[in-house]
FIBASE-700005 format. One line per field, with one value per residue (C-alpha): x, y, z; residue in three letters; residue number from 0. Coordinates in pm, 1 decimal, always signed. Example, Ala and Ser with C-alpha at 12.3 -4.5 7.8 and 13.67 -1.06 7.14 Angstrom:
2
px = [+1230.0 / +1367.0]
py = [-450.0 / -106.0]
pz = [+780.0 / +714.0]
r = [ALA / SER]
k = [0 / 1]
END
This chain:
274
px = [+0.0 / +180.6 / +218.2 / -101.7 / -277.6 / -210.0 / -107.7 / -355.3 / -585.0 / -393.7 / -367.6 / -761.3 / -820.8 / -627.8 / -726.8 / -1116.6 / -1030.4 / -1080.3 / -710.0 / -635.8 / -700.9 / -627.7 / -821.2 / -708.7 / -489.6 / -88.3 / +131.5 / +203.1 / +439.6 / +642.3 / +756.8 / +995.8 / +976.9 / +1172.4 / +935.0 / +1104.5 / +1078.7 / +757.2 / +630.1 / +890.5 / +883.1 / +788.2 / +704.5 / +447.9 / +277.0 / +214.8 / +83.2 / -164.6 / -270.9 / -328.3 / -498.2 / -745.2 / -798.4 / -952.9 / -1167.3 / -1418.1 / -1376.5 / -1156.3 / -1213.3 / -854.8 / -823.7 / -663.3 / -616.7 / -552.1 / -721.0 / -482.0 / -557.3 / -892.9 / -1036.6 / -1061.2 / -1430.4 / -1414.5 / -1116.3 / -1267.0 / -1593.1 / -1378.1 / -1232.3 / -1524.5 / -1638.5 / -1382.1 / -1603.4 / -1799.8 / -1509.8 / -1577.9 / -1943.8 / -1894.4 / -1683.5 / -1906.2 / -2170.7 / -2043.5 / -1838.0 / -1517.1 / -1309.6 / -972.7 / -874.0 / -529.7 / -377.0 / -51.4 / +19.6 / +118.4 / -10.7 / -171.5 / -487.9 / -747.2 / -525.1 / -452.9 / -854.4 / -853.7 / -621.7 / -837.6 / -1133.3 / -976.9 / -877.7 / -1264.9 / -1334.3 / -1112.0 / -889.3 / -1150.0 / -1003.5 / -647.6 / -544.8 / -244.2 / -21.2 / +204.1 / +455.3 / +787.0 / +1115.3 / +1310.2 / +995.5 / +988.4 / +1136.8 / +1418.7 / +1541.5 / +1252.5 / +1077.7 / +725.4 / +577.6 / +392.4 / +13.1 / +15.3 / -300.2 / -207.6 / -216.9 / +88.7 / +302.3 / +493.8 / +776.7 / +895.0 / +1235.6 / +1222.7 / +1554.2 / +1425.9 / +1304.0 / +1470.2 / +1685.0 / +1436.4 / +1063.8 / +1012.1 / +627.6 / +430.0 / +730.1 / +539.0 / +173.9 / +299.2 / +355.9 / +77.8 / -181.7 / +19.3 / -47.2 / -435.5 / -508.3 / -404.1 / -556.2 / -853.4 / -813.3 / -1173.1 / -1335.8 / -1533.4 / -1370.6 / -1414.3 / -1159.4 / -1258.1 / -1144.6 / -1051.9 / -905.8 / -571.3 / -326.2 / -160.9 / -62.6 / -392.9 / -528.1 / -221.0 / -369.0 / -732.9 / -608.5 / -451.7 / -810.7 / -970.2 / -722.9 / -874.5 / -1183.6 / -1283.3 / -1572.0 / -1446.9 / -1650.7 / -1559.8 / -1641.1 / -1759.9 / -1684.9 / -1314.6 / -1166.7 / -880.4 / -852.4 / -1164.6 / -1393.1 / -1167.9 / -1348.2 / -1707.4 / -1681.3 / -1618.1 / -1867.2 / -2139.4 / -2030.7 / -1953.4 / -1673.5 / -1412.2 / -1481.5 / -1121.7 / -783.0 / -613.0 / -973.2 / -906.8 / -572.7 / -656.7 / -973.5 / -758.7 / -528.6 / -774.1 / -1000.5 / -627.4 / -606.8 / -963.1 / -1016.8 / -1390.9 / -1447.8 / -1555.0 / -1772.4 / -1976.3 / -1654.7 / -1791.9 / -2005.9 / -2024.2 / -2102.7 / -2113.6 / -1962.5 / -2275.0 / -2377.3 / -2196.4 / -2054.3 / -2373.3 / -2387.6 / -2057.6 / -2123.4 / -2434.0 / -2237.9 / -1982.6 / -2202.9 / -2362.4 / -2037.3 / -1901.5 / -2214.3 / -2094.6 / -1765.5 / -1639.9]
py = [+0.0 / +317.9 / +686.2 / +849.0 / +1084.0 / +1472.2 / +1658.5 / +1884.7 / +1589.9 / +1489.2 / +1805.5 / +1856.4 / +1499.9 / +1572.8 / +1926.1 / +1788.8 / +1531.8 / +1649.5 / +1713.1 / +1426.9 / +1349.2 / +1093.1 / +728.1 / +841.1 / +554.4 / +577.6 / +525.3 / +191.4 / -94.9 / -161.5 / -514.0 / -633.6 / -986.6 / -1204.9 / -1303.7 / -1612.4 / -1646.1 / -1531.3 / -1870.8 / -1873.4 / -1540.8 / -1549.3 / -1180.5 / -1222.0 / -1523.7 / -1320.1 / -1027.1 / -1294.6 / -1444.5 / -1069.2 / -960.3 / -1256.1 / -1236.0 / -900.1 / -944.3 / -1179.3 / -1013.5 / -903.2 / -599.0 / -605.9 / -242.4 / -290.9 / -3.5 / +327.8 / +690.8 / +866.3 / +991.3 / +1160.0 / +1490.7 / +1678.2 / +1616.1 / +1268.7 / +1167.4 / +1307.0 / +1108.5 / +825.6 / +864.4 / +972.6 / +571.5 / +458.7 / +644.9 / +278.6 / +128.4 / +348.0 / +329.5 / -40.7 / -14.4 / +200.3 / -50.9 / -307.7 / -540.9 / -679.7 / -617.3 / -581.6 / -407.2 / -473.5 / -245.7 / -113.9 / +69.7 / +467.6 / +802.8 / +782.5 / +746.5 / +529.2 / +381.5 / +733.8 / +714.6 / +398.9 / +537.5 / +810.7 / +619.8 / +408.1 / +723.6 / +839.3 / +517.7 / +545.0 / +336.0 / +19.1 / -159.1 / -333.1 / -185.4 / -348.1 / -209.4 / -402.4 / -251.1 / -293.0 / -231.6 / -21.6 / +196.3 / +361.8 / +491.7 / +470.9 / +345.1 / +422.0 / +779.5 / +692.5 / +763.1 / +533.2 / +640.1 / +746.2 / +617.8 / +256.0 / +1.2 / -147.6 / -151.9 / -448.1 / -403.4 / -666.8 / -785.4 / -936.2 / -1000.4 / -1072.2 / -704.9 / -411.4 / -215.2 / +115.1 / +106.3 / -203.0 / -171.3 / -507.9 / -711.6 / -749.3 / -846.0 / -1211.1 / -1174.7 / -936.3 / -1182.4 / -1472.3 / -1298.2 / -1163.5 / -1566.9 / -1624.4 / -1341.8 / -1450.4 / -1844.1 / -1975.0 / -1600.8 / -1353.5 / -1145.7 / -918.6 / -679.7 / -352.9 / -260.0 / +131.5 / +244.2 / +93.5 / -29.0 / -337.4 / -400.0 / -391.3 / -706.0 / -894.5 / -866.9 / -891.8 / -1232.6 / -1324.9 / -1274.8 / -1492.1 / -1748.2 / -1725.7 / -1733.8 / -1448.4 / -1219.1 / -849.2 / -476.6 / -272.9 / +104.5 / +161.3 / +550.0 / +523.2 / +486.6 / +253.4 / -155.2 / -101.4 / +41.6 / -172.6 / -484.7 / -355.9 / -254.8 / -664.0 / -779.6 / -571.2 / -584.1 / -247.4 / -37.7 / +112.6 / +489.7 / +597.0 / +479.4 / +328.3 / +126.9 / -38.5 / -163.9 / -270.9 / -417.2 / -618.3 / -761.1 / -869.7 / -1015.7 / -1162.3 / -1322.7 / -1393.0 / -1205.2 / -1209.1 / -1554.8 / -1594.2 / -1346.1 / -1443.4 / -1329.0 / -976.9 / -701.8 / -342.1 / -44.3 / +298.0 / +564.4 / +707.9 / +474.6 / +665.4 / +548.0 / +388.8 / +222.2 / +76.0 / +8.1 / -200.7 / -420.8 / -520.9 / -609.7 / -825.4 / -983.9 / -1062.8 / -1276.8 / -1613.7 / -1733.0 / -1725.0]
pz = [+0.0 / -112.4 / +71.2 / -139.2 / +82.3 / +23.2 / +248.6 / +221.7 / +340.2 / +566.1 / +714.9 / +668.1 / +825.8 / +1134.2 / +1192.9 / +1252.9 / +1492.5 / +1871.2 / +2069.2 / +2190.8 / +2558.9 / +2881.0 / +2708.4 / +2345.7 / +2197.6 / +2261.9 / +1972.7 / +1788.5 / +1920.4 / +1677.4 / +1507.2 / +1298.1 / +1093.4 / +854.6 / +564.3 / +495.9 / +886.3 / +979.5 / +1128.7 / +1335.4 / +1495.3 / +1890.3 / +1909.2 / +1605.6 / +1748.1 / +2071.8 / +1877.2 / +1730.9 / +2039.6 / +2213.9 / +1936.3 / +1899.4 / +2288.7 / +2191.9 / +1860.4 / +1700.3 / +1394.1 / +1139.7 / +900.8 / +641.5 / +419.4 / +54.9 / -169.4 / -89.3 / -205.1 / -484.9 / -808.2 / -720.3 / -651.3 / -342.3 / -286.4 / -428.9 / -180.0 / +101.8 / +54.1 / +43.8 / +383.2 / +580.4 / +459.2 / +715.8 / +1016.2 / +937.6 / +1165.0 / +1475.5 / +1415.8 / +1441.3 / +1754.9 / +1909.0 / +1855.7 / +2067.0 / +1782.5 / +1909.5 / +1603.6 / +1468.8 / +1193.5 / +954.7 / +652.5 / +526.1 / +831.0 / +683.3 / +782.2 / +392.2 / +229.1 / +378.3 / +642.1 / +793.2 / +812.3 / +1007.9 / +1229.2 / +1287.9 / +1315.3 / +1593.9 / +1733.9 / +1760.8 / +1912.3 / +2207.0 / +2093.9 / +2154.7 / +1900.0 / +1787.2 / +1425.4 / +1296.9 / +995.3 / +797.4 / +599.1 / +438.6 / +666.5 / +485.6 / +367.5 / +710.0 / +987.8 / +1091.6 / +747.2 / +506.9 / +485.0 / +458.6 / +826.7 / +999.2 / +1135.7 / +1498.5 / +1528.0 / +1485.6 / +1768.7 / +1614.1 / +1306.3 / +1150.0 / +960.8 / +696.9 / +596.5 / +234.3 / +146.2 / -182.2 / -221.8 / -426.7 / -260.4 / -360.0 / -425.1 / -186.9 / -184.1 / -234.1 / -91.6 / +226.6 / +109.4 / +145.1 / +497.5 / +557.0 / +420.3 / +597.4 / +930.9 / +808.7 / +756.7 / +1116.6 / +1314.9 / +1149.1 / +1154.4 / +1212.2 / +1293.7 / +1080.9 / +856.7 / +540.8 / +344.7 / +222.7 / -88.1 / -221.1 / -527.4 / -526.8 / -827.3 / -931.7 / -502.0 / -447.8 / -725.4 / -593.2 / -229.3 / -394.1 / -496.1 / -147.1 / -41.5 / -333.4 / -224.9 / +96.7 / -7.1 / +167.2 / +131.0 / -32.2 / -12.1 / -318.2 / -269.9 / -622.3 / -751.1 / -529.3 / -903.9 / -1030.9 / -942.3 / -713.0 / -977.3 / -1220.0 / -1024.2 / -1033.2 / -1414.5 / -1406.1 / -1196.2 / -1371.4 / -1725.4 / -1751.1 / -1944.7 / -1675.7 / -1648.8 / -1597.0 / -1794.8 / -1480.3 / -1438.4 / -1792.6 / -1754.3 / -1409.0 / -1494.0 / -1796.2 / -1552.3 / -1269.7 / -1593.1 / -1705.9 / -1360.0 / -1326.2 / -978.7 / -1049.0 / -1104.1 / -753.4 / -782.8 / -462.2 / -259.9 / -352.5 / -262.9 / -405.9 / -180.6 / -367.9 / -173.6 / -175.6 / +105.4 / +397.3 / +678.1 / +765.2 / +488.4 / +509.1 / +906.1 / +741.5 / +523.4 / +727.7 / +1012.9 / +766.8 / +646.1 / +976.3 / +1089.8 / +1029.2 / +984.0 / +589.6]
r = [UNK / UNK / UNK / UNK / UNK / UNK / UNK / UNK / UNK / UNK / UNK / UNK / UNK / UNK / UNK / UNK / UNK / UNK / UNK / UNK / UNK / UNK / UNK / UNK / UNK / UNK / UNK / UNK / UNK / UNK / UNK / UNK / UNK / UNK / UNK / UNK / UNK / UNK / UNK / UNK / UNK / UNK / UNK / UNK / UNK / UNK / UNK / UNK / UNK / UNK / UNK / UNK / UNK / UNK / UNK / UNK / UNK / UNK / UNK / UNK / UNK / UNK / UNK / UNK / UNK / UNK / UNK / UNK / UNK / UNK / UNK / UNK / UNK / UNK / UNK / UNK / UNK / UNK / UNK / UNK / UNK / UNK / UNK / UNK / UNK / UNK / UNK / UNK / UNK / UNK / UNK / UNK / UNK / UNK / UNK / UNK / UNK / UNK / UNK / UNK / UNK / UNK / UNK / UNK / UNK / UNK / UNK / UNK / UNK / UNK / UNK / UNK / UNK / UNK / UNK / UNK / UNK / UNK / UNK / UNK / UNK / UNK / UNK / UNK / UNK / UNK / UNK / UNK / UNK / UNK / UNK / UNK / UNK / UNK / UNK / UNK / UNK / UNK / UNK / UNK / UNK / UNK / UNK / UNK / UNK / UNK / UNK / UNK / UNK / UNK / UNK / UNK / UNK / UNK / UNK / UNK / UNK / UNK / UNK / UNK / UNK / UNK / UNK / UNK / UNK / UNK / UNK / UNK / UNK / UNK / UNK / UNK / UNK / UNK / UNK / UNK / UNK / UNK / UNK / UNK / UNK / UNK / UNK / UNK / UNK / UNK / UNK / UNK / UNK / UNK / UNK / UNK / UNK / UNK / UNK / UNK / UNK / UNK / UNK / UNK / UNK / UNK / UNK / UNK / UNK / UNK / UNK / UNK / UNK / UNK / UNK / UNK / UNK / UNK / UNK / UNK / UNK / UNK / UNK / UNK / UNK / UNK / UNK / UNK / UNK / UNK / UNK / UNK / UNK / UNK / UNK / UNK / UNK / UNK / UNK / UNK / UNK / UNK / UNK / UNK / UNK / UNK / UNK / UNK / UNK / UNK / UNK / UNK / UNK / UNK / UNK / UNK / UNK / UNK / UNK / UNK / UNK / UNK / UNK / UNK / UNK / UNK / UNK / UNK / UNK / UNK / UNK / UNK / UNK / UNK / UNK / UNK / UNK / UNK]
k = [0 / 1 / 2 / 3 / 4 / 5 / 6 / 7 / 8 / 9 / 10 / 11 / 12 / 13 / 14 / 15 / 16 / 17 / 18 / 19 / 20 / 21 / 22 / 23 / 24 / 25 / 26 / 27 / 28 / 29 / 30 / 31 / 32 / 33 / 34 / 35 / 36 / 37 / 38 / 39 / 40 / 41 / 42 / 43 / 44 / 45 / 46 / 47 / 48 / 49 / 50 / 51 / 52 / 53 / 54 / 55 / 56 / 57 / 58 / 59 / 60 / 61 / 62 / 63 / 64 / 65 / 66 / 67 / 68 / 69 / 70 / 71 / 72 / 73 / 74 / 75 / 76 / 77 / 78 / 79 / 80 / 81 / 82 / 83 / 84 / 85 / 86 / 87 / 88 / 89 / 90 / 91 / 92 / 93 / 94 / 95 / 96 / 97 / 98 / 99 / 100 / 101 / 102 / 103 / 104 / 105 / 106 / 107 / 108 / 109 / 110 / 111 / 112 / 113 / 114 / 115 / 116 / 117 / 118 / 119 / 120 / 121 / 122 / 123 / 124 / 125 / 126 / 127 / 128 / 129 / 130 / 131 / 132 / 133 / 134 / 135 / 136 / 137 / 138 / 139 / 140 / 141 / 142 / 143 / 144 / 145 / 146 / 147 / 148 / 149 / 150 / 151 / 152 / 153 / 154 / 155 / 156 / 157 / 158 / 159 / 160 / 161 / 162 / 163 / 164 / 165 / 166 / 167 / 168 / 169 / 170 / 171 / 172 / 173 / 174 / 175 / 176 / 177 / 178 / 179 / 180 / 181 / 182 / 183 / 184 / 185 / 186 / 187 / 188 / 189 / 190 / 191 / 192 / 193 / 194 / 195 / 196 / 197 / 198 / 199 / 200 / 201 / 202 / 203 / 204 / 205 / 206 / 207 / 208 / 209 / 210 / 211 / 212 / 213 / 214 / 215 / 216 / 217 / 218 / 219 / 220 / 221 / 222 / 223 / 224 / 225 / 226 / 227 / 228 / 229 / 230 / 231 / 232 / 233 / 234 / 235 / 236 / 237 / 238 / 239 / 240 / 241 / 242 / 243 / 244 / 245 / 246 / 247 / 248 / 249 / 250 / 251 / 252 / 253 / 254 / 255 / 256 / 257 / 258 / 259 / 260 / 261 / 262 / 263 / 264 / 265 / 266 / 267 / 268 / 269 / 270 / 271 / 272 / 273]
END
């Protein structure tokens, strides 16, 4: 998941939370993992039993919220108040992404942030993408942040090198629980972890009008032309690498919906296990 968010947004995002106060959420622990060690890692297994001790149910972001306008972008991330409203309705959840202050994971983190910090949201990025080595920060709002060590990743532009790893430790949080990944705009990372969730044969939310792979999907599923050029070519490769040919696994939610709307759908999608 790449550094998208403006910083205009950004700052326009942070500027309309409250200050934060005594109960707010403190910053993330951090992690580091081997990907060719990851089953093997101590620290990681105890981040999976804590963070199963305090969910039921997993909600996984893919995609991010670039190449849109202001007003567009910003509908986008008020969808991810759906994860506080959920919260604040009682659901034990747990939330994963790509961990940066970016896009619709910086929305997450404020979303947990409006919660109280009620629930675990848990970022997975790669190493040498972020501090201390990398420059892309991490969100404050996170609960933690897992950094991966691929030594099979470029030396610059190491972005999709962890989504092995990330869906690796998605599949265990949620062994034998509800869970559901939200999909957002997004590029070629985002069908690759659209497919880790078709392998796992678990159920996907596009937000239809968020542009690129996600709209790229819908056009798909609906037998529609893509409305955007980075929609086609996406569209072509998920067709390519038939994404949609489980297309039970999905569900489209226009952005029109709201945060309610979202809320709606994923309470629906985390009934039963999947």
């Amino acid at each position: 998941m790449r550094f998208s968010l403006s910083l205009f947004m950004a700052v326009v995002l942070i500027a309309s939370m409250p200050p934060q106060t005594q109960g707010q959420p403190a910053g993330p622990r951090r992690y580091t993992t081997s990907s060719v060690a990851v089953s093997k890692d101590a620290a990681l297994a105890g981040l999976i039993s804590e963070v199963r001790s305090q969910a039921d149910a997993f909600v996984f972001l893919s995609g991010g919220a670039s190449k849109m306008g202001q007003e567009q972008q910003a509908q986008l991330l008020r969808m991810f108040d759906a994860l506080a409203l959920l919260a604040k309705d009682g659901r034990r959840i747990a939330v994963g992404d790509g961990g940066t202050q970016a896009g619709i994971m910086a929305a997450a983190g404020l979303a947990r942030r409006s919660a109280g910090g009620t629930f675990p949201l848990i970022g997975i990025a790669p190493e040498g993408e972020i501090p201390p080595r990398g420059s892309t920060p991490v969100d404050p709002n996170h609960s933690h942040i897992v950094g991966v060590e691929n030594p099979s990743a470029p030396p610059k532009d190491a972005w999709g090198s962890e989504t092995v790893t990330m869906y690796w430790l998605f599949d265990k949080l949620a062994e034998g629980r509800p869970s559901v990944t939200i999909v957002a705009n997004g590029g070629r990372i985002t069908l690759a972890e659209v497919a880790a969730n078709v392998h796992a044969g678990r159920h996907m939310i596009l937000l239809e009008g968020s542009g690129r792979a996600a709209d790229g999907l819908v056009s798909l599923l609906k037998g529609t032309p893509p409305k955007d050029p980075d929609s086609v070519d996406l569209a072509a490769r998920a067709n390519k690498d038939g994404l949609t040919n489980r297309a039970d696994l999905y569900q489209i939610v226009p952005l029109t919906a709201g945060p309610s709307g979202l809320r709606d759908a994923l309470a629906a999608a985390l009934k039963a296990p999947r």
